[in-house]
C-alpha positions in Angstrom: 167.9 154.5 158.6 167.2 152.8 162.0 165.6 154.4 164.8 167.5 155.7 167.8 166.5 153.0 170.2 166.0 155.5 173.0 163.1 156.8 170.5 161.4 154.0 170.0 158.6 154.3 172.8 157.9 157.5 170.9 157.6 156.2 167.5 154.8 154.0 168.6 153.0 157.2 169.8 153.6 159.0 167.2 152.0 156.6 164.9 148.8 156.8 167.1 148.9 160.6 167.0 149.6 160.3 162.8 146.4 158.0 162.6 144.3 161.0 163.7 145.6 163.6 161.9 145.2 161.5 158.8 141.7 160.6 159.6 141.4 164.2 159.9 143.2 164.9 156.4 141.0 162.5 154.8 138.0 163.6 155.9 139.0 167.2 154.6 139.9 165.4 151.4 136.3 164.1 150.7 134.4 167.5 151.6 137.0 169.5 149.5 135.8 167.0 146.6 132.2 167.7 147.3 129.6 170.1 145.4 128.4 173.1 146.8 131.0 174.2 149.1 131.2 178.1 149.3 135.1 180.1 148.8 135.3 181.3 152.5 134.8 177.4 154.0 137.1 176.4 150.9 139.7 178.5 151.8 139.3 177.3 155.9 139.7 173.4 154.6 142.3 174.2 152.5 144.4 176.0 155.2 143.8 173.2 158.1 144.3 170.9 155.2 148.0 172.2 155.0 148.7 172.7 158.7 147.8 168.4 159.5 150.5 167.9 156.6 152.9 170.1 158.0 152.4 168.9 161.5 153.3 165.4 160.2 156.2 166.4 158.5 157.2 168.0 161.5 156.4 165.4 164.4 158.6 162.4 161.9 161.6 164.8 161.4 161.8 165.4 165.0 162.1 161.5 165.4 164.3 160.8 162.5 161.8 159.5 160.4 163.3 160.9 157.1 161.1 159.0 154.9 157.9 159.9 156.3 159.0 163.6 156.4 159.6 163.5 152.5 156.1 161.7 152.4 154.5 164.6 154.1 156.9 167.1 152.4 155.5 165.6 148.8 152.0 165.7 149.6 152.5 169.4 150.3 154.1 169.9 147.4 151.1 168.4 145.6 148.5 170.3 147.7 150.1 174.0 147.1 149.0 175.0 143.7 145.4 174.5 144.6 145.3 176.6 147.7 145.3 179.8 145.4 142.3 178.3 143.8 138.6 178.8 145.3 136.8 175.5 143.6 136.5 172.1 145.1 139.6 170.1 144.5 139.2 167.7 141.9 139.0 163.9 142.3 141.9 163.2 140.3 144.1 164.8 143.1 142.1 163.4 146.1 143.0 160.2 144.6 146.9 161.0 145.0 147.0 162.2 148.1 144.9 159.7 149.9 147.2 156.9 148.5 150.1 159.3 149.7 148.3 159.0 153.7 147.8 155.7 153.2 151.7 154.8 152.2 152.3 157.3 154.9 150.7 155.0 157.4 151.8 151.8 156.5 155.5 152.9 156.9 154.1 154.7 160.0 152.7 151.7 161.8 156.2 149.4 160.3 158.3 152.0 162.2 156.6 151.4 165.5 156.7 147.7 165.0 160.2 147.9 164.3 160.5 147.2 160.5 161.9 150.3 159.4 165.0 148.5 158.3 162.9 145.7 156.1 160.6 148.9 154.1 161.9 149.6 150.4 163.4 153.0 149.8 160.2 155.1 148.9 161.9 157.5 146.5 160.7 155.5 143.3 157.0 155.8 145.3 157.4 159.6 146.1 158.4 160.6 142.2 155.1 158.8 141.1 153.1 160.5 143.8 154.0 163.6 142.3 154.3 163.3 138.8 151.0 161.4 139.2 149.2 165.2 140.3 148.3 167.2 137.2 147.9 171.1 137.6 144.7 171.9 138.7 143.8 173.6 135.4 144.3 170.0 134.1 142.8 168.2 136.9 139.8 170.3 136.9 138.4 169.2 133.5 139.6 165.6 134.2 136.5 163.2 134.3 136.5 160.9 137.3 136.5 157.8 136.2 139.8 158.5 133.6 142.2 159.3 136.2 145.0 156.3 135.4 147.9 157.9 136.6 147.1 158.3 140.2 147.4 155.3 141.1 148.4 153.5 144.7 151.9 152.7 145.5 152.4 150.7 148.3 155.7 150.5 150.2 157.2 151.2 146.9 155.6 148.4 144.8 154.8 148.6 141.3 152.0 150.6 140.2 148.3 149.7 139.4 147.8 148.9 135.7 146.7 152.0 134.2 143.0 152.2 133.7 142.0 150.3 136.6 139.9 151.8 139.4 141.5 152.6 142.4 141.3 149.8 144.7 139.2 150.6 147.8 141.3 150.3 151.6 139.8 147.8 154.1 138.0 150.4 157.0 139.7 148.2 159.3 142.9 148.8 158.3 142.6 152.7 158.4 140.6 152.5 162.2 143.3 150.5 164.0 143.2 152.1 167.7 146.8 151.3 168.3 149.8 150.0 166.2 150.6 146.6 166.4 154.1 146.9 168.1 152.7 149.8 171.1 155.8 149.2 173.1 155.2 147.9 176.7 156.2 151.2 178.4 153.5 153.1 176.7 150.7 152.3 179.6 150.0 149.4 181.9 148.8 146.6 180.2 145.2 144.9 181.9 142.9 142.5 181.1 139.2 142.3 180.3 138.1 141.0 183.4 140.2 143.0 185.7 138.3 145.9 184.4 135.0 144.6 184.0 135.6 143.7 188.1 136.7 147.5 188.7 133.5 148.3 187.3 131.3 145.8 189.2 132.8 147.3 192.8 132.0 150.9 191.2 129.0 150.0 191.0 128.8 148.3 194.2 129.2 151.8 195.9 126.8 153.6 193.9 124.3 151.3 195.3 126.0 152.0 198.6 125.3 155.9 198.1 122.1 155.4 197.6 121.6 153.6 200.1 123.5 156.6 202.2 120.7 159.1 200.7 118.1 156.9 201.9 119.3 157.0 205.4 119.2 160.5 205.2 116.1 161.0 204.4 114.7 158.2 207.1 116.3 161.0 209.1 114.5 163.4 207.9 111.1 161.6 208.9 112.3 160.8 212.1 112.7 164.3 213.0 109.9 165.1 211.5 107.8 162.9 213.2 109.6 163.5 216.4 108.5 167.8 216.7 105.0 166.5 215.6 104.3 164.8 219.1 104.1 167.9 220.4 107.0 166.9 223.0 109.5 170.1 221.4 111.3 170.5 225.2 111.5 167.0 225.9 112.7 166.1 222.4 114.6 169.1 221.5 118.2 167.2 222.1 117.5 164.4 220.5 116.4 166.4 217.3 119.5 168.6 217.3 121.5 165.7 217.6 119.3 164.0 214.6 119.4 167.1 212.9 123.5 167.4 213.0 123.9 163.6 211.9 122.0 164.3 208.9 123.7 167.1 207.9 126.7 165.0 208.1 125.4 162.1 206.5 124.2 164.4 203.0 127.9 165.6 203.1 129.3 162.0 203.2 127.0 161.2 200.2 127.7 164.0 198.3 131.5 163.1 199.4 130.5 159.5 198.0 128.6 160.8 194.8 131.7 162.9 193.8 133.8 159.9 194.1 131.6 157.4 192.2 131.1 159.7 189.4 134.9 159.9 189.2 135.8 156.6 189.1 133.2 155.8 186.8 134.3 158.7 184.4 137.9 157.7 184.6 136.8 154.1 183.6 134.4 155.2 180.8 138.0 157.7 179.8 140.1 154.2 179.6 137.2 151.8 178.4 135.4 153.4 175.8 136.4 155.3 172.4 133.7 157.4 170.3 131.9 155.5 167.5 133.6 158.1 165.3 136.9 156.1 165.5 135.0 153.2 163.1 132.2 155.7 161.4 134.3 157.9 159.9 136.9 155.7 158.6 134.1 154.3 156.5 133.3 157.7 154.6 136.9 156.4 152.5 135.6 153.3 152.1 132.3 154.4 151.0 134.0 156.9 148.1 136.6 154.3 147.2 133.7 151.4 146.7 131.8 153.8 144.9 134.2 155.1 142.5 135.3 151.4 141.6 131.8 150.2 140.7 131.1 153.9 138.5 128.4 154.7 141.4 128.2 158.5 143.2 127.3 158.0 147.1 127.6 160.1 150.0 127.5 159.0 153.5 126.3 161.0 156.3 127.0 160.0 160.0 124.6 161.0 162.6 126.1 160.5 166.6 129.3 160.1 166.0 130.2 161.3 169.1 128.5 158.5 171.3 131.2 157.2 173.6 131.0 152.7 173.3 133.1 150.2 175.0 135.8 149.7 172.4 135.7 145.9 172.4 131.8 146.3 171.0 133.1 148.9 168.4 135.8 146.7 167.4 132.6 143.5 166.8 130.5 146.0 165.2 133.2 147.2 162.5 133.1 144.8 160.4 129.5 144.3 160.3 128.6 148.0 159.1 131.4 147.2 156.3 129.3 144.6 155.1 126.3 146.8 155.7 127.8 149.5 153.8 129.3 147.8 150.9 125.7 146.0 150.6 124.5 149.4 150.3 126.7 150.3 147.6 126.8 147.7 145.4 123.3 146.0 145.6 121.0 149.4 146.5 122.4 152.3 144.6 121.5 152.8 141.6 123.8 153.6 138.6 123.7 158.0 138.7 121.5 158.2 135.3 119.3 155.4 136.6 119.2 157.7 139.8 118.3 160.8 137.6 116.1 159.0 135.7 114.0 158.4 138.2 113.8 161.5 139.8 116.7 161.3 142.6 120.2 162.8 142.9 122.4 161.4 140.7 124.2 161.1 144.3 123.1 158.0 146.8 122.7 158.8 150.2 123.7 156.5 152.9 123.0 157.2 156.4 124.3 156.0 159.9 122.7 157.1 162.8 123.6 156.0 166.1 121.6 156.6 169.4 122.0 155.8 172.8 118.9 155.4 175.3 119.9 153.6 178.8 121.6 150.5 178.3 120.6 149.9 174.6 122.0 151.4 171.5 120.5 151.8 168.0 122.7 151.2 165.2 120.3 152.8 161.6 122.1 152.4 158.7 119.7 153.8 155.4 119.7 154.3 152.1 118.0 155.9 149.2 118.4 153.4 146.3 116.1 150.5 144.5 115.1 149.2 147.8 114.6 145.3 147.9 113.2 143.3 145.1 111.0 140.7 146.7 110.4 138.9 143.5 114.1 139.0 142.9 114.9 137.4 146.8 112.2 134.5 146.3 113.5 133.6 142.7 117.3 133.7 144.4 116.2 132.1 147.8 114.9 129.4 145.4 117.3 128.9 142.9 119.9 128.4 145.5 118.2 125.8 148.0 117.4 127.9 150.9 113.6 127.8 150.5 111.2 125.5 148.1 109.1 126.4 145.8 105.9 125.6 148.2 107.6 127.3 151.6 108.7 130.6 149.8 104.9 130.4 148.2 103.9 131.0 151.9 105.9 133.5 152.9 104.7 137.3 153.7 106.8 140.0 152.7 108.7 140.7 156.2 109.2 137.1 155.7 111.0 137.3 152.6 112.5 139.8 153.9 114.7 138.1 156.3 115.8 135.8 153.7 119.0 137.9 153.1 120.0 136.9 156.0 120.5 133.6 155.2 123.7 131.8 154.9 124.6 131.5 151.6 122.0 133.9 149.8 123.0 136.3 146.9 120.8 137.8 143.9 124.2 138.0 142.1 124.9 135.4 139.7 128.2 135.8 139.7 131.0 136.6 141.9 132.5 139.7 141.9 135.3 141.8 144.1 132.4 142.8 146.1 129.7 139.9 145.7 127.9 136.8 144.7 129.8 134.6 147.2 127.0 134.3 149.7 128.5 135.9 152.5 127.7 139.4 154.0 124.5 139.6 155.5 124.6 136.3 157.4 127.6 137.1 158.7 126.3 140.7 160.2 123.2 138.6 161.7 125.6 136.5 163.7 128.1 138.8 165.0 124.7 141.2 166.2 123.4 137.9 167.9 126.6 137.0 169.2 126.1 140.9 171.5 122.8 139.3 172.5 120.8 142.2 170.0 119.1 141.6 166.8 118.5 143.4 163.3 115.5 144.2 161.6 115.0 145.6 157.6 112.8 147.7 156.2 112.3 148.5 152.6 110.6 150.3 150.0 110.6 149.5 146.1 112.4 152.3 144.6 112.7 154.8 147.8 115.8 152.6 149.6 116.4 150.4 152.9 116.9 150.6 156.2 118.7 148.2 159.0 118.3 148.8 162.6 120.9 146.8 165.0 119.3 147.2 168.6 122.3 145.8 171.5 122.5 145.8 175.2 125.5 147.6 176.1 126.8 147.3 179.8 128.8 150.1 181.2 128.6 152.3 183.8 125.3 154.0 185.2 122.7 155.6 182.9 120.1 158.8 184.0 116.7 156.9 184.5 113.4 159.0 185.5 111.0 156.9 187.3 107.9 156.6 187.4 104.1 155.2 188.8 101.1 153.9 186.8 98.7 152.8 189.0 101.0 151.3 191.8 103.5 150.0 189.2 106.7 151.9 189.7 109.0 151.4 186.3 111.9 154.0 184.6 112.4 155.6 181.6 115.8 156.2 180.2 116.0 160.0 180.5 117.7 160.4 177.3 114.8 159.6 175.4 112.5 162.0 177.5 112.4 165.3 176.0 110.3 167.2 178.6 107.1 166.7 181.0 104.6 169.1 181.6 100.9 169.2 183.2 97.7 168.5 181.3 95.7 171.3 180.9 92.3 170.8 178.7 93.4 173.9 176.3 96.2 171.5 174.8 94.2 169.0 174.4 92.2 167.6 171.1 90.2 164.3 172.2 88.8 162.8 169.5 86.7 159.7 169.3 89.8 157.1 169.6 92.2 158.8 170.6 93.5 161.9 172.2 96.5 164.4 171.1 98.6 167.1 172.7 99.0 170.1 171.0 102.6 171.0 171.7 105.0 173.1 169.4 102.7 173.2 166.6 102.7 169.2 166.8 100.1 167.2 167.4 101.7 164.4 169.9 99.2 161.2 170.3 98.7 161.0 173.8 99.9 157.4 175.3 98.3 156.1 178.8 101.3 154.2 180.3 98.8 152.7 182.8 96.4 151.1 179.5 99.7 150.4 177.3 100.5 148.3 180.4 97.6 146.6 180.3 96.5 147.8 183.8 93.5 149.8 182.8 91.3 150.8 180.2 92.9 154.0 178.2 91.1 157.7 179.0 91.9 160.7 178.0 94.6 162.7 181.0 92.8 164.3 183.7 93.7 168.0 184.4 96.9 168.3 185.9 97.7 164.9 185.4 102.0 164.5 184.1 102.4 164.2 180.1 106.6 163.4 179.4 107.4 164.1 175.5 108.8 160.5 175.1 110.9 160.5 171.4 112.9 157.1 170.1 114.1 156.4 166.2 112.4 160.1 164.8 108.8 159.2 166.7 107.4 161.6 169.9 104.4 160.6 171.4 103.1 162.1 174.8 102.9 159.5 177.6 100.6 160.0 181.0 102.1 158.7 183.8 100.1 159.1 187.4 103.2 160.7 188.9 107.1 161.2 188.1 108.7 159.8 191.1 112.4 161.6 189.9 115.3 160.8 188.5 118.0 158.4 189.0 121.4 157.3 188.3 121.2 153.5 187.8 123.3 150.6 186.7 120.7 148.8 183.5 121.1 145.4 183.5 119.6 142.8 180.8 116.8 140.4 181.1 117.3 137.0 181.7 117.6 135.7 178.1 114.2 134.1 178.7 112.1 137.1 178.7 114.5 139.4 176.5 112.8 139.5 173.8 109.7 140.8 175.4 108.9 144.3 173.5 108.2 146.2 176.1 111.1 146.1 178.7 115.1 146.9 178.1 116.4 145.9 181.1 116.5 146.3 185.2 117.9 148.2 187.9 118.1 147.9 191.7 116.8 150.4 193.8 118.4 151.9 197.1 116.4 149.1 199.2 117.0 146.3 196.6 113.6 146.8 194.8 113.7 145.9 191.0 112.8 148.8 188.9 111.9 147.3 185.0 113.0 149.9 182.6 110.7 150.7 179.9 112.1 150.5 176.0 111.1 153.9 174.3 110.7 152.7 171.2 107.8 150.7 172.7 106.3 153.8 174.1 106.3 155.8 170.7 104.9 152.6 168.8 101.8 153.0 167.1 99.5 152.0 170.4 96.5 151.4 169.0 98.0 147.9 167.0 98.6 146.9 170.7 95.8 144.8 172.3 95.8 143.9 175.8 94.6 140.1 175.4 92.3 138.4 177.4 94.7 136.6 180.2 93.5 132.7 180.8 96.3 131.8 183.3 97.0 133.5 186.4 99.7 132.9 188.7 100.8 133.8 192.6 103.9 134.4 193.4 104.9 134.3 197.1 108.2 135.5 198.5 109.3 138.1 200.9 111.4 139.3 198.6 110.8 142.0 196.8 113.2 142.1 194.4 112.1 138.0 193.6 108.7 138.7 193.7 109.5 141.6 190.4 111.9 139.5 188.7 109.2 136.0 188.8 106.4 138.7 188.1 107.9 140.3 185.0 109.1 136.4 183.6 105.8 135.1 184.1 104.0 138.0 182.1 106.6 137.8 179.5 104.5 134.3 178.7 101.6 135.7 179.2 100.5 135.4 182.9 98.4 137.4 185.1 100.5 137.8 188.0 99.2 138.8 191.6 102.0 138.9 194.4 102.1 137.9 198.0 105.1 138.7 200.5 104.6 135.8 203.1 102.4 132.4 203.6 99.8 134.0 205.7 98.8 136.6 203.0 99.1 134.1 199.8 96.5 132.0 201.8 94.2 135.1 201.8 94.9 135.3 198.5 93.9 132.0 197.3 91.0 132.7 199.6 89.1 135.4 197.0 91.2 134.1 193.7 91.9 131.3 191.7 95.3 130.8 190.4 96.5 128.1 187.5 100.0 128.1 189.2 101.7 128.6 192.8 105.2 130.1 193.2 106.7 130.0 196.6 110.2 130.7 198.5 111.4 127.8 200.1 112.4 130.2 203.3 110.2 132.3 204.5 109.8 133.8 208.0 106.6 132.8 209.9 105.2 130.4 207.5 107.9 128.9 204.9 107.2 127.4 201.1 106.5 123.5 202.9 104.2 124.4 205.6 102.5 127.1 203.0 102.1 123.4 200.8 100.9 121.4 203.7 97.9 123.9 204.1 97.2 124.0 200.3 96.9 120.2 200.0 94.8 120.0 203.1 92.4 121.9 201.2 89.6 120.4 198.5 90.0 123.8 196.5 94.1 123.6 196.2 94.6 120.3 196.7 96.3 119.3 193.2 97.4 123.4 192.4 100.3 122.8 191.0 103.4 124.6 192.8 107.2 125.3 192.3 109.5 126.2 195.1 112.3 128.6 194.7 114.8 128.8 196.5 118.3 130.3 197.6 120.2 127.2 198.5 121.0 125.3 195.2 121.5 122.0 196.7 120.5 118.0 196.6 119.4 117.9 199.8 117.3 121.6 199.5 115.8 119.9 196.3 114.9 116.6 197.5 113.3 118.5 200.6 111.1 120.4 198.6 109.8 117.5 196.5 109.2 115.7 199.2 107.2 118.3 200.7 104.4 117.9 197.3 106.0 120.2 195.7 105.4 120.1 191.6 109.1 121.5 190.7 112.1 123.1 192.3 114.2 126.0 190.9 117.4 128.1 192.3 117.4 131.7 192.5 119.8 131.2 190.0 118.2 129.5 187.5 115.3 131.8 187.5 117.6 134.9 187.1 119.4 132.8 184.7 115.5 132.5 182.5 114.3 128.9 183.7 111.4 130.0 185.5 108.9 130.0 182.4 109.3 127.2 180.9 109.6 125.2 184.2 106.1 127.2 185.4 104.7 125.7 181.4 105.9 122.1 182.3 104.2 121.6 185.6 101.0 122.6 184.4 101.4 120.1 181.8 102.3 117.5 183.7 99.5 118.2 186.3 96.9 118.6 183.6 97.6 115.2 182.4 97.3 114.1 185.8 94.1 115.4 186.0 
């Protein structure tokens, strides 16, 4: 029967609103399946188990949906005789009523496209449904494997041949955000890039609020300093008046704060979509994989509730489906094999997702056979991707990373879920394709692990800054459990290194200033700030020389250049335009003493007035293994050069007092500088800027924007060269 065309806006809602109740049915399914369950939480799934069906039936009957009402109505019908019964409901009848939701949604999402008319009359599907569900005294003793009446009926197809495993649902098909015919009226309709710019000029005036706060407190100093000249009669107007603005200008920024936190909420509302929208779609594919390959596995999500922009979740989908099924097929083990050996005769799987400033951690474990390495060199081999001599030389975490290769299986034939080569390479490319990597662990006969690390870019993240030293960097507050003071009772110092005592732990105690190389590491003086730092299950104690406070920032990535340095996730601007480097936790909780600050050969002086240039340039050029020293003007790099050597200049073309050509005419009038290589930077990307600066004696010539954009290095690398064959 056709849908009243004045309905048809709400039949594409309503097929968004059935999604979630089935996702929410399903997931009821597979714990009411499940071991260990006591009667009271039995009885609670069972009962919300029968309101989501009724509320189905309901919601299409008000439309005129009869054939999804006698859907729902049948899986009801299915569902009653076991409510009376406290025991977990038996797989035999999961197996029904999840193909029941998933015919349910396919005639769902046909609806809201407008295909009602085309769907086959469902009545032939509806009497198998049912007659498919034995009683539950029969279903109970049923085993899983011989269930071969239950089997799916699509749009009312012909059945499964009996005997056959139920055939597993694609994830991607059962996590769709929206149907595919959403009718235009539903919402406006905008593009990428419209948002993305709504977003920039959000966080255009967070940067103007803090720049608001800053004003404030200049303010404050000025009337402070103001009643400290002793001048209180002949100053006392000018204070008041000082006074008052300020008041008014922490309201405004309040004012602004409110706003900014609103529009960037509202944004995160319409941009993002919790990871639990793909996760837990996967727990059916996970059960329906398993079953089909006679395997018992369990999946367990950790962080579901982590809000993403839902064009990353939608790239990451498919990639924990082939992580998943990889899982499955290659790592569990058989559930004898598992008791055999000691384990559950149930696999584990584990997702765990974490967010710390702007980069998220995807883990994704298991407890199976872990990886063969014998196996992946005789396969890597056998198939072409290594010789005999190069795979002879490989370490383990080398052989490792052979799965990733194109092409590599350790199945010799191809099955529904294998041997074709593809799977692993594929996840590699789409994680590199978000500018983040992957990384595997493993351990013979305890399981595997995958970590997906990726830069995500939305909206402002809670920072607490911080000072080694006179470094200033930030720590993304989410991984910072707590900060106290030093105090030499919580203390144990041993001989190489020193722990905190600290909720019956024993925290190694981490010296930000040494792990930055910018001291020798001692034990925290008395008083001195200790911040409970955690990332990936690790919690060291890190002592900073002061916590400068926290911060709302906007993280952005590296340059591509230096992205891959361990120690740093990204950068924020400050209130003034300072660069603050933010610090990747799960570089603070490695194991510190396999760090070694090496002995630096090349130093480097970078001069701009620039602050923000003269961090940026500083954190490249250590990223490759500079020692950097910084100058803001001419006059003070010639001091500089003065008391230090330096392997390589660079300079800001424009400069006030002394610019980037006059600072090269005094270094080549000098013996001691005369051939010092140097590069100028500068703003103006332009022939006649470049052709200026090389004629100046300049060695090279960069933009601004290619050294944001990562060219600095490797332009820094190839003037040396090129002067040291000179010389």
């Amino acid at each position: 029967m056709p849908v009243d065309p004045m309905l048809q806006p709400l039949v594409a809602g309503f097929a968004v609103e059935a999604q979630e109740v089935i996702q929410k049915v399903t997931m009821d399914l597979l714990e009411l399946e499940r071991e260990g369950l006591e009667n009271d939480a039995l009885a609670k799934i069972y009962t919300r188990l029968g309101r989501h069906l009724h509320t189905l039936k309901g919601s299409a009957a008000s439309l005129g949906l009869q054939d999804l009402g006698d859907i729902a109505h049948k899986l009801e019908d299915a569902l009653a005789p076991l409510k009376a019964h406290t025991q977990k409901m038996p797989r035999p009848v999961v197996d029904v009523l999840l193909h029941g939701l998933d015919l349910f949604m396919l005639r769902a999402q046909a609806h809201a496209d407008g295909r009602g008319d085309d769907l086959p009359n469902p009545a032939a599907a509806l009497a198998q449904l049912v007659a498919a569900a034995p009683p539950p005294e029969e279903a109970a003793v049923l085993p899983g494997g011989a269930f071969a009446q239950a089997q799916p009926v699509v749009a009312g197809g012909p059945p499964a041949a009996a005997g056959t495993p139920p055939v597993p649902v694609p994830a991607e098909a059962l996590s769709s955000p929206e149907p595919a015919g959403e009718s235009s009226d539903a919402g406006w309709r905008v593009s990428a890039n419209q948002v993305t710019s709504l977003m920039r000029e959000v966080e255009r005036l967070r940067e103007v609020r803090l720049r608001v706060e800053e004003r404030s407190r200049e303010l404050e100093r000025v009337s402070s300093l103001l009643a400290k000249q002793g001048l209180l009669a002949e100053t006392a107007e000018a204070r008041t008046l000082l006074s008052g603005t300020g008041r008014s200008l922490r309201t405004d920024g309040e004012e602004t704060s409110d706003v900014v936190d609103a529009l960037e909420d509202g944004l995160k509302a319409i941009t993002t979509r919790p990871t639990r929208t793909i996760l837990d779609p996967l727990q059916r594919m996970v059960r329906d994989l398993s079953r089909q390959l006679g395997k018992e596995a369990r999946l367990s999500v950790v962080g579901a509730e982590v809000s993403l922009d839902r064009r990353l979740l939608e790239k990451l989908q498919g990639a924990l489906v082939h992580i998943l099924r990889n899982a499955v097929d290659h790592g569990l083990e058989m559930p004898a094999e598992r008791e055999k050996a000691g384990k559950h005769h149930e696999g584990a799987l584990t997702l765990r997702v974490e967010q710390q400033g702007n980069l998220l951690y995807l883990e994704a474990s298991d407890d199976g056979r872990g990886i063969d390495l014998a196996q992946v060199r005789k396969a890597a081999e056998k198939r072409g991707l290594v010789t005999a001599e190069e795979v002879a030389r490989l370490n383990d975490n080398q052989v490792r990373e052979l799965i990733f290769r194109e092409g590599f299986s350790t199945r010799s034939d191809v099955t529904d879920t294998s041997g074709r080569g593809v799977g692993l390479d594929a996840v590699r490319a789409t994680v590199e394709s978000l500018q983040g990597r992957i990384e595997v662990s493993s351990t013979r006969g305890q399981g595997t692990r995958f970590v997906l690390t990726l830069p995500v870019d939305l909206g402002s993240s809670p920072v607490l800054m911080v000072r080694a030293l006179e470094q200033f960097v930030g720590l993304p507050m989410l991984a910072v459990e707590s900060t106290q003071l030093a105090r030499p009772d919580m203390l144990r110092v041993g001989k190489r290194r020193t722990h905190l005592e600290h909720q019956g732990q024993l925290l190694p105690v981490v010296d930000l200033g040494a792990r930055l190389g910018l001291r020798a590491s001692s034990p925290p003086a008395e008083g001195q700030p200790l911040l409970i730092v955690q990332s990936g299950g690790k919690r060291v104690a890190l002592g900073v020389d002061a916590v400068v406070g926290d911060r709302d920032l906007v993280i952005r990535p590296l340059p591509s250049e230096v992205r891959e340095v361990a120690a740093w996730q990204g950068a924020a601007t400050l209130s003034r335009g300072e660069l603050l480097l933010i610090l990747r936790p799960d570089w603070v909780v490695s194991d510190s003493e396999k760090v070694t600050v090496s002995a630096v050969s090349r130093r480097a002086l970078v001069v701009d007035d620039s602050l923000t240039a003269r961090a940026l340039h500083r954190a490249m050029l250590e990223a490759g293994g500079f020692q950097v020293h910084l100058a803001a003007s001419g006059a003070r790099a010639l001091e500089r050069l003065q008391a230090d050597t330096y392997d390589v200049v660079i300079c800001d073309l424009d400069m006030e007092e002394m610019d980037g050509i006059e600072l090269i005419a005094r270094l080549r009038e000098r013996k001691d500088t005369r051939t010092l290589p140097v590069i100028l930077v500068s703003a103006h990307d332009t022939t006649v800027a470049r052709d200026r600066g090389l004629a100046s004696g300049a060695d090279g010539f960069l933009s601004k924007r290619e050294c944001a954009a990562g060219r600095l290095l490797a332009e820094v690398l190839d003037v040396m060269s090129r002067r040291g064959s000179r010389a």
